[in-house]
KEFI-157553 format. One record per residue: x, y, z of N, C-alpha, C in turn. Coordinates in pm, whole numbers, plus 50000, padded with zeros to 5 digits. Layout:
KEFI-157553
XYZXYZXYZ/...
This chain:
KEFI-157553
505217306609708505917308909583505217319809502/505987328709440505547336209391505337334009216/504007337909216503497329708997503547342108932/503907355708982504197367008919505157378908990/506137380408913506827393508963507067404508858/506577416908880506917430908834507947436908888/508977439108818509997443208847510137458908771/510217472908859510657486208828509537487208703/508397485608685508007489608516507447502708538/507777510708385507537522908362506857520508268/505917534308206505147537208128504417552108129/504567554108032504477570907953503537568707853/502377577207792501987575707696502477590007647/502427590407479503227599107372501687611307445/502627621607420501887633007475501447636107598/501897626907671501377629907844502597632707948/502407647507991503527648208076503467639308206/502877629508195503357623608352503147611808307/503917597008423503967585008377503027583008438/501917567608315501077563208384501337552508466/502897545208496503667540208584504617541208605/504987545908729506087549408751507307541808831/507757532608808508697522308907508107516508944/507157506708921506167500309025506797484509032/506877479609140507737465809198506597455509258/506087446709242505207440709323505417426209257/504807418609330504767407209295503357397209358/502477387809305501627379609321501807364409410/501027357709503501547348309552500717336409478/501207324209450500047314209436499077310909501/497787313109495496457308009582496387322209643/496707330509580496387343609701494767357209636/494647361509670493467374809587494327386309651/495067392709540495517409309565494787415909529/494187425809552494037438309548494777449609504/494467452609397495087468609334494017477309332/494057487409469493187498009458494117514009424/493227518609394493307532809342492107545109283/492457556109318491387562509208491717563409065/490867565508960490587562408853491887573208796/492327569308706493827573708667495557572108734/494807563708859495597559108933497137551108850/496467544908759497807534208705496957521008690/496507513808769495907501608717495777497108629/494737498308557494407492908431495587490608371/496317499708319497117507208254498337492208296/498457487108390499567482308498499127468508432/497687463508446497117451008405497367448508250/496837461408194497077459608019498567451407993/499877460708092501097456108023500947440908083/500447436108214500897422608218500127411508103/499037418508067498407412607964498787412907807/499997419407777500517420507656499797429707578/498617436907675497967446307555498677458707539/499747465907641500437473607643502157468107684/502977479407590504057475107650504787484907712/505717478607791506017490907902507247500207851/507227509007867508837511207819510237503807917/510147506308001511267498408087510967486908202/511567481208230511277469508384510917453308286/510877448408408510637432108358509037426008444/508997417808390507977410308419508037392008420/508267387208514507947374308530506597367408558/506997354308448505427349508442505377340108479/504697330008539505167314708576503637303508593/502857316408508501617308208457500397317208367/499677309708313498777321708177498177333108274/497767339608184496757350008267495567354508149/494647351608264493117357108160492777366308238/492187377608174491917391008200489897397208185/489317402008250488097401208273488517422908256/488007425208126488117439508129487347444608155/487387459208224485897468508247485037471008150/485677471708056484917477307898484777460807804/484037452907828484037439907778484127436307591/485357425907611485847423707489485137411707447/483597413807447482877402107381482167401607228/482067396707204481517396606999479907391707015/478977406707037477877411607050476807403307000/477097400306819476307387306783476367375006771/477457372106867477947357306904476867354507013/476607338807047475527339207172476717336507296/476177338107399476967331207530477977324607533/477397308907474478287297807440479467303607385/478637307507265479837314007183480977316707206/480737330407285481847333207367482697335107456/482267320207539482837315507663483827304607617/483527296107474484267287807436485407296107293/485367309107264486287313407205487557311507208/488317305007110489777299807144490477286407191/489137279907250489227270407324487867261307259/487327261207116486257256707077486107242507070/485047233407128484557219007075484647220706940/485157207506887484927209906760484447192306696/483797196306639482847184706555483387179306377/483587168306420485137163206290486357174206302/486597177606371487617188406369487737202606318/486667201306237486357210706164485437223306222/483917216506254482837224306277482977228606428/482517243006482482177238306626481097235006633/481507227906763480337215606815479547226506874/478437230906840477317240406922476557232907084/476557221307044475957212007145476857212007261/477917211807218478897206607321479267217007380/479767229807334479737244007342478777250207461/477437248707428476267251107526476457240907667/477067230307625477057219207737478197227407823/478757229707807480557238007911480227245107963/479207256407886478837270907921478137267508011/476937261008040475677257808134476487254008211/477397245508213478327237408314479177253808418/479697260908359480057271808398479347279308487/477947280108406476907293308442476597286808568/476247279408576475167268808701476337267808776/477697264408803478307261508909478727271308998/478217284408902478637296608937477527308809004/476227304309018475007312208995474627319208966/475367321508819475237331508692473767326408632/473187340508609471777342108579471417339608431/472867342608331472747345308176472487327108149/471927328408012471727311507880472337316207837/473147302007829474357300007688473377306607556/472437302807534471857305207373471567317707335/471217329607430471377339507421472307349207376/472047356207245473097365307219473157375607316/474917382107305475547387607378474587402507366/474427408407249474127417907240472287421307289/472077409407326470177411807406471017412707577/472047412607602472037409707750472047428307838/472077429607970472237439908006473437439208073/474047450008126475487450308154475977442408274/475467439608362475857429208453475787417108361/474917409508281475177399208226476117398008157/476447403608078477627405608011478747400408054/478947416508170479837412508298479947390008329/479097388008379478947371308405479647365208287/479217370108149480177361808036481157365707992/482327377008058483377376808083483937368508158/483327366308276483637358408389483997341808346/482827342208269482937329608269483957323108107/483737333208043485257332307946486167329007993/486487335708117488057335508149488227320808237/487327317608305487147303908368487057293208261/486597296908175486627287108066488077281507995/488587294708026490087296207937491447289808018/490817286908158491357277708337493057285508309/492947298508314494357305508310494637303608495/495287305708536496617304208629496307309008723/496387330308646496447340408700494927345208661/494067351608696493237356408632492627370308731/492607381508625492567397608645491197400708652/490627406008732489107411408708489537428608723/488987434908627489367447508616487627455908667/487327459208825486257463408835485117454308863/484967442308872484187439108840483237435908888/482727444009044481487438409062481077457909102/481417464108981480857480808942479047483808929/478827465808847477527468208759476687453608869/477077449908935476227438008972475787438909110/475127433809160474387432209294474807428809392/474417434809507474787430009649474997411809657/473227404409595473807390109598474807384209456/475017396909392475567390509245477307394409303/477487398309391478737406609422479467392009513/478447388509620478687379709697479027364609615/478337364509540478037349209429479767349409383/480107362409298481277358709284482967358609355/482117367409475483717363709577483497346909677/482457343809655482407326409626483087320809514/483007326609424483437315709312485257321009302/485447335709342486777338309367487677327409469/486387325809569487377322209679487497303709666/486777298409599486867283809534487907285509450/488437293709345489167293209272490397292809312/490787301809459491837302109577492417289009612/491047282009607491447266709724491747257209594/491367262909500492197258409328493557259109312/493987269109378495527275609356495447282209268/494257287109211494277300509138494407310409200/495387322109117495817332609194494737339909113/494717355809215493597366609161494047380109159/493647385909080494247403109105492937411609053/492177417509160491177423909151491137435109122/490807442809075491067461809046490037467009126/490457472309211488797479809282489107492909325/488257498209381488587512009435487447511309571/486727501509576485757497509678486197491009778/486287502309903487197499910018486457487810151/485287485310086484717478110155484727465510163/484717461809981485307447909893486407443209974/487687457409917488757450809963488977444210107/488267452510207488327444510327487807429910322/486667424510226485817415410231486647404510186/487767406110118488307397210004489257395809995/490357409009984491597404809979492777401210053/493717395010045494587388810134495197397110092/495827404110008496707415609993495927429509939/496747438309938496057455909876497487458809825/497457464109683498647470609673497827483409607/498347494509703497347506009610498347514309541/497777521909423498577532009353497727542809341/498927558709337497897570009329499107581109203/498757584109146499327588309046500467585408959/500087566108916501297560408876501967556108987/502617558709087503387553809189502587543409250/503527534709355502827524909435503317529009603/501747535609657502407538609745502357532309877/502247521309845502067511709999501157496209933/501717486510072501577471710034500447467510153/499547462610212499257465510303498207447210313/498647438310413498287427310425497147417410541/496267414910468495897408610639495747401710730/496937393810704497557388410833498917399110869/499437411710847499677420410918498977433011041/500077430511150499557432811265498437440811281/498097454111209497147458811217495817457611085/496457444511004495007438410932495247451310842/493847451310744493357457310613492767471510697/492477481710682492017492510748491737502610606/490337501810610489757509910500490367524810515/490437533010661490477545910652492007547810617/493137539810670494487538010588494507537410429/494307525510346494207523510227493367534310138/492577545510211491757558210172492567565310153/493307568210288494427582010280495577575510139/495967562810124496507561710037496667563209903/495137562509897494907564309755494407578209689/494047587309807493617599009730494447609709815/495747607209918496537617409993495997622910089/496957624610184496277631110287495557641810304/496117654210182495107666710186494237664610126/493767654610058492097651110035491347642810054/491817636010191491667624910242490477629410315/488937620310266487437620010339487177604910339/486467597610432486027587010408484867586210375/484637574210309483157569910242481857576710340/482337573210504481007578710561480967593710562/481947599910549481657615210569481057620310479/481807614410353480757614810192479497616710220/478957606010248477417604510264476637609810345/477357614410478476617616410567476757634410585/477607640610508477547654910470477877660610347/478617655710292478507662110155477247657410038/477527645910052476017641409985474777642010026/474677645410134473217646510185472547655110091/471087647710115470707658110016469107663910125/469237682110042468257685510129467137682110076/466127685810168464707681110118463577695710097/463377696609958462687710109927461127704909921/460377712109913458567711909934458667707509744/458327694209732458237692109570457267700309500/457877702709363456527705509301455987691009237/454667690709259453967676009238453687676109055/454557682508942454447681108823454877672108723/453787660308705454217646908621455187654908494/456677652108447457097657808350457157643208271/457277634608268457047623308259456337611208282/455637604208186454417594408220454517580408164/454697570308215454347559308118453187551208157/452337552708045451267546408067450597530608039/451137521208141450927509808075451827501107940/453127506207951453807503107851454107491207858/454317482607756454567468607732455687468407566/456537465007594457777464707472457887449407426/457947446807345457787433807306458977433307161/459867419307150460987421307047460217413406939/460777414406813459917405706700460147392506730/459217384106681459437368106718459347365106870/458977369106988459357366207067457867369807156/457407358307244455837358607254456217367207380/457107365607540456887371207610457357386007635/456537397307696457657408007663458677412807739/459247418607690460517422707804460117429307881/459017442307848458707445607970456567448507992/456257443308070454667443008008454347453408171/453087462308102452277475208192453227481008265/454267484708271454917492908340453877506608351/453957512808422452997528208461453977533508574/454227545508546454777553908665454287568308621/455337577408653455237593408626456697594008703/457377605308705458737613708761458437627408752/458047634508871458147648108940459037658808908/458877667608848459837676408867460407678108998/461577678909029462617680109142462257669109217/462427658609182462447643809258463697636009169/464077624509224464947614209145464097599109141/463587596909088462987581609035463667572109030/464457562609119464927551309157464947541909028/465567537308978464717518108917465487513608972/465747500209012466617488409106466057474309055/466957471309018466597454708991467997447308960/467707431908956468837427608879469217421808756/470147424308697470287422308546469367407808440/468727420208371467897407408310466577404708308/466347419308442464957415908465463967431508434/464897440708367463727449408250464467464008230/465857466208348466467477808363466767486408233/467507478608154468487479607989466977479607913/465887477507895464617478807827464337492207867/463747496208003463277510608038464497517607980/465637517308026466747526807962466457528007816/466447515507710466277515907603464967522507540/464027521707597462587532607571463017547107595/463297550107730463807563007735464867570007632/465497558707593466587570907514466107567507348/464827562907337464517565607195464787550307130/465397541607181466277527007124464667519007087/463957518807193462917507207182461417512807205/460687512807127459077520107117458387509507151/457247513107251456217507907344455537498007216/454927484207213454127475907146452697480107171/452567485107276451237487707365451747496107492/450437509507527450837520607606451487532507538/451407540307620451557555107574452877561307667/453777567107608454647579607720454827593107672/453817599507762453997613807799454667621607848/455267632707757456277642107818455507656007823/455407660207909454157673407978452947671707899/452577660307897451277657407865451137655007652/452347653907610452027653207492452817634507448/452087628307406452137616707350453907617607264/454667611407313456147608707284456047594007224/455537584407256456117572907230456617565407099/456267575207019457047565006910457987577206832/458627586106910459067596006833460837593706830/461547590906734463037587206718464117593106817/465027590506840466257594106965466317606706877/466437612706794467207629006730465337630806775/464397632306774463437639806811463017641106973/463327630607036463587633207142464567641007230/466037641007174466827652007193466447663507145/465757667707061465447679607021464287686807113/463357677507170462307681607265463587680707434/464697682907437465687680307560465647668607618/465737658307551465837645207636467797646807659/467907648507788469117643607869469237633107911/470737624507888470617612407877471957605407893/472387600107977473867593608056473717583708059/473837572707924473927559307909474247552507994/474437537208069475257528908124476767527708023/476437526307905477417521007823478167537707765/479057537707862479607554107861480667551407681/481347537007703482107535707527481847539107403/480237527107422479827524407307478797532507250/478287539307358476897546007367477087558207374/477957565207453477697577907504478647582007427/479517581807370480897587407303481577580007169/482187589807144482757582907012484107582607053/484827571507045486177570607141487377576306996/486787574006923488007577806802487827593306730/486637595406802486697612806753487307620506878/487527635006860488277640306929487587645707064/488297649207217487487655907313486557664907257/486617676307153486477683107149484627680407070/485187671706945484157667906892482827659707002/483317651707087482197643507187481677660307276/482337668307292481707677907401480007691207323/480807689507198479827697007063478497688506986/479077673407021477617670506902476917667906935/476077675507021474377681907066474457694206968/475607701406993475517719306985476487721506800/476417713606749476707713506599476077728406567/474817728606562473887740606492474277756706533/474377754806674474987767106784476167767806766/476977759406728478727761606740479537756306625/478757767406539479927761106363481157766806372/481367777406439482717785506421483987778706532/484817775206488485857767706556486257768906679/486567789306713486437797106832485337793106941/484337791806925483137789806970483127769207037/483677767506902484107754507019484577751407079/485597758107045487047755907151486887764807261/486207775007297485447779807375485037767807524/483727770207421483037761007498483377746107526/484247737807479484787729507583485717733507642/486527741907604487357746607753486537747307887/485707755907850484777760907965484327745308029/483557741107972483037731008029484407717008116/485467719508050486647712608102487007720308242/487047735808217487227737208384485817737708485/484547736808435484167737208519483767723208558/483457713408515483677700108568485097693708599/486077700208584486997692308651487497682208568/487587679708487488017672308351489447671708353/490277661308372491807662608314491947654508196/492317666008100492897663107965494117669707959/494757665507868496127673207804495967681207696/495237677207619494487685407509493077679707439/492477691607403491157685007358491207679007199/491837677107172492307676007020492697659207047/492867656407157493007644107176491897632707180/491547622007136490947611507123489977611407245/488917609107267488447605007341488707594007463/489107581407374489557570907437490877570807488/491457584207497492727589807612492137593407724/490907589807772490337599107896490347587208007/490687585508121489937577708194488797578008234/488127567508290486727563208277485857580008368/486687578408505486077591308549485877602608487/486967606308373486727624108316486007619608211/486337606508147485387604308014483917605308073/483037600908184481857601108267481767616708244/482497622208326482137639208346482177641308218/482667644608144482527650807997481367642507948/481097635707918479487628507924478267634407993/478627639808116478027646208199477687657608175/478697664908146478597682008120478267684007977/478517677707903477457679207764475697676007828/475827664907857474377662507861473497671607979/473577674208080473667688408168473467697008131/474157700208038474127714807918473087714007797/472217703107770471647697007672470387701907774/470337700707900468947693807932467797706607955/466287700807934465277709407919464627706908068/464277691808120463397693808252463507683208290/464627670808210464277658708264465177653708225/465777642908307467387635908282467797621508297/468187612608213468317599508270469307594708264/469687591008388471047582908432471337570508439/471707559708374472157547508371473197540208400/473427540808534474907532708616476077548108602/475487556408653476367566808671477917567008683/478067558808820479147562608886480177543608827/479517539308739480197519308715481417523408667/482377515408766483887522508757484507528408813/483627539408868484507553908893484937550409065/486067559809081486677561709175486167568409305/486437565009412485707576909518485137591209499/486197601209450485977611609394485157615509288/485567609009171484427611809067483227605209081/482917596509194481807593809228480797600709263/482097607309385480867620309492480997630109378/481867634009281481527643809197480017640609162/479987630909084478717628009014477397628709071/477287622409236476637619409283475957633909323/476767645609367476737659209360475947664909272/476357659809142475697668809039473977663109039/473427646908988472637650309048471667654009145/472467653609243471337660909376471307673709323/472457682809262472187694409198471087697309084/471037688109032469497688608905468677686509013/468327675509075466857671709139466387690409218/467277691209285467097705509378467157719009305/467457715709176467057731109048465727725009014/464917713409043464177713408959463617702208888/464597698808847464877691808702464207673208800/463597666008698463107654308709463687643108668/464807634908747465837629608721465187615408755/465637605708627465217591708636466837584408698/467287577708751468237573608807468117551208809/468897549008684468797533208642469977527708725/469887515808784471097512708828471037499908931/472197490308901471637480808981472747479109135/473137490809128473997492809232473157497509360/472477489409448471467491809548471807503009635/473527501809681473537510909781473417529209719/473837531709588473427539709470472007543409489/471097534109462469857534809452469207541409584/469607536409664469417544109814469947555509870/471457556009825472017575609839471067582109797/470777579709647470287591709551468597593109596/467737582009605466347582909556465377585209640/464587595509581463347598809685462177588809645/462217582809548461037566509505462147561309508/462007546209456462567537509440461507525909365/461257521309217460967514009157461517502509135/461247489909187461927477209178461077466309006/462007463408971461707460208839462017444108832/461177432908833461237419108852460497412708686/461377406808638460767397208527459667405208414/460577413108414460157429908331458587436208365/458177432008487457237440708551457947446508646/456857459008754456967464508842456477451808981/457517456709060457447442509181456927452409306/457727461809308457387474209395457867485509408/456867491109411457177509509456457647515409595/458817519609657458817523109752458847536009758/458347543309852458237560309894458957564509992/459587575110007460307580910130461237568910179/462187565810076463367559210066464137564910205/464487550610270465907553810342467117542510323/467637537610430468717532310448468247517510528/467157520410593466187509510628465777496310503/465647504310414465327493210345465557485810236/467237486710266468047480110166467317463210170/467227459310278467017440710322465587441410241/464427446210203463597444610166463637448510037/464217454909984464027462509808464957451709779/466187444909856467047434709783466287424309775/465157419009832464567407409853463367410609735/462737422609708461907424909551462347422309421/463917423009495465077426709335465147409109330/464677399409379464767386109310463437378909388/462577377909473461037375709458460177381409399/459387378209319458057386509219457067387709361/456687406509344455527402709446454717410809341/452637411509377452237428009323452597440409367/452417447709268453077464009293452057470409381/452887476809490451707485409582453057496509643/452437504509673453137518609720453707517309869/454677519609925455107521610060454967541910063/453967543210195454507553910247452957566310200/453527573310163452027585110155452137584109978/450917580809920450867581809802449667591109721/449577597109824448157609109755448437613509638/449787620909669450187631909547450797622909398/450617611409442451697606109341449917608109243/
């Protein structure tokens, strides 16, 4: 029986010559996990919003024949609420009817977290967590909320090989629930892992249904050509194994970066988030971190971009003492810098393209010409689709909103660059775009820190690899390959001491 049908829906947004759906017909089974893949501007989201009432369509129907809770990429959680908080939103214990019950609240949530082997405490506010946690208290909102239908938009972009697995367990319990699922991915590997159906879309259209218990099953290199056409049809391995390769130049061995023994510590709070960290990053190298959420990633990011100053320890940038100097003084000495949190962090979604591509270059570019200039420029040479730059930010999809993030900060940078979940979200293409650009800094030069708890990420890009456990260093690996995903995943949740793999003279 079918618990959802889309019937013909269209959708246009005001100012965009093309629909962001175009006739699309599909329908959901009870107890089933579909799959909606696509690249990023594909239609999805866009497709999920209308079944979710956050958008409405201009034409077609929609049948419903049970709730639907929705798990968004960009998380709709209330930052100084704790956990509990907002897993029981809407659905609150309440104490004489009146109060919520906090006790009882924490009791559901733990009940949630633990059945699920979600890492986050209920008591914890939302806004101390790092982005995979987060991620988990979406998850567990929507389980809380025991909807019907329930949408994950992306969602295992930011989490771990075992955090990825944990929840297509708790997907596939929810199955033998008769909960239905509709996953958003663009991860052709997932979809083989998981779904009983694929419906993919590639520019608004839906261009194929593809099942596996049909005769020839799920087939990644099919559902590829589907989604990005045949004349630009590459698969994941060719990606990697020639366009991304990256060459290997004679380093120059120049610390541009140092942390010496740093230890960050929050007020009130005896243990620290992150205690003696020590490294350095090379000019023309990429510096790995790998860990899993919770255990110091969102802290180093937060030191680096100026957010959080060392309690104890020193960080050196070409040998001059940085550590307690504010985010505008650190940009001014060229700190380059590609948040995880591309929304909230990296952009202002309600100011215009034009304005997010300029405010580094305010001082250089008062004259209007000059701006409009220079984001043009920078729009064709990254590859950016906009309709106009005068337009909102938060008209971009996640991929061009990334690149324009990108090509400002690129254009910002002096000798050293930090990346935080680069590619979370993005589509095949704007992936290898990204992934491109930095092998392009590391090989000009430039000393690229690379945050991310996306392992197989961590291993394309990195010539180290720093594993980060219970906000220490667990281990250092050297002359990174493909070998040693099974062992850096096994650092990323056993504490061991830090010791070097490989030749460590020069370090």
């Amino acid at each position: 029986m079918n618990i959802l049908e889309i019937k013909n829906i269209i959708k246009q947004y005001t100012g965009s010559n093309k629909k962001a759906n175009d006739d699309i017909t599909l329908d959901l089974k009870k107890g089933e996990i579909l799959c909606i893949a696509g690249e990023n501007g594909a239609g999805k989201t866009t497709l999920m919003k209308i079944l979710c009432g956050l958008e409405k369509q201009d034409s077609g129907e929609i049948i419903k024949r049970g709730s639907i809770g929705m798990v968004h990429q960009h998380f709709m959680l209330f930052p100084d609420y704790t956990v509990a908080e907002n897993i029981v939103m809407g659905h609150e214990p309440r104490k004489y009817g009146i109060f919520l019950d906090k006790k009882k609240a924490n009791e559901i949530s733990d009940e949630i977290i633990s059945s699920n082997n979600f890492t986050i405490k209920s008591t914890s506010k939302v806004k101390e967590l790092t982005l995979g946690e987060m991620q988990q208290a979406e998850i567990a909102r929507i389980l809380h909320s025991n909807a019907d239908i329930i949408i994950l938009d992306e969602p295992t972009s930011i989490l771990t090989e075992f955090e990825i697995q944990s929840l297509f367990k708790t997907l596939k319990l929810l199955v033998e629930k008769e909960k239905s699922i509709i996953l958003i991915t663009h991860k052709l590997h997932e979809i083989i892992q998981i779904a009983d159906r694929v419906a993919v879309l590639r520019n608004g259209e839906l261009k194929g249904i593809r099942a596996k218990n049909d005769e020839k099953g799920l087939d990644e290199n099919e559902i590829a050509r589907l989604m990005i056409g045949d004349a630009n049809f590459v698969t994941d391995k060719k990606i990697k194994n020639n366009e991304m390769r990256s060459f290997k130049k004679e380093k120059i061995c120049i610390p541009v970066l140092v942390f010496d023994n740093v230890t960050v510590r929050r007020q009130g709070q005896n243990r620290p988030l992150i205690e003696n960290v020590s490294f350095n990053v090379l000019a023309g190298e990429i510096l790995g971190f790998a860990g899993v959420g919770g255990n110091g990633l969102g802290v180093i990011e937060a030191v680096l971009g100026g957010f959080l100053h060392p309690a104890f320890g020193k960080i050196f940038y070409k040998g001059k003492d940085i550590s307690k100097l504010s985010i505008r003084a650190l940009r001014k000495k060229g700190l380059a810098y590609v948040p995880a949190d591309r929304i909230r962090v990296a952009s202002a979604q309600d100011a215009s393209i034009e304005e997010n591509f300029i405010i580094t270059k305010r001082d250089q570019l008062k004259r209007s010409k000059l701006r409009k200039r220079f984001s043009l420029e920078m729009i064709e040479k990254y590859n950016i689709e906009t309709a106009d730059i005068n337009n909102k930010a938060r008209t971009l999809s996640g991929g061009n909103l990334q690149k324009l993030i990108l090509a400002r900060e690129i254009n910002n940078l002096s000798d050293y660059i930090v990346f935080s979940e680069p590619t979370w979200g993005l589509d095949i293409e704007s992936s290898r775009f990204i992934m491109n650009q930095i092998y392009d800094l590391r090989n000009n030069g430039a000393a690229v820190i690379l945050i991310s708890t996306n392992l197989d990420e961590i291993l394309e890009l990195s010539d180290r690899v720093i594993v980060m456990y219970g906000g220490k260093i667990s281990k250092v690996f050297d002359n990174v390959n493909e070998t040693m995903k099974e062992e850096i995943g096994r650092c990323m949740t056993i504490n061991r001491e830090p010791r070097i793999e490989g030749n460590t003279d020069e370090r």
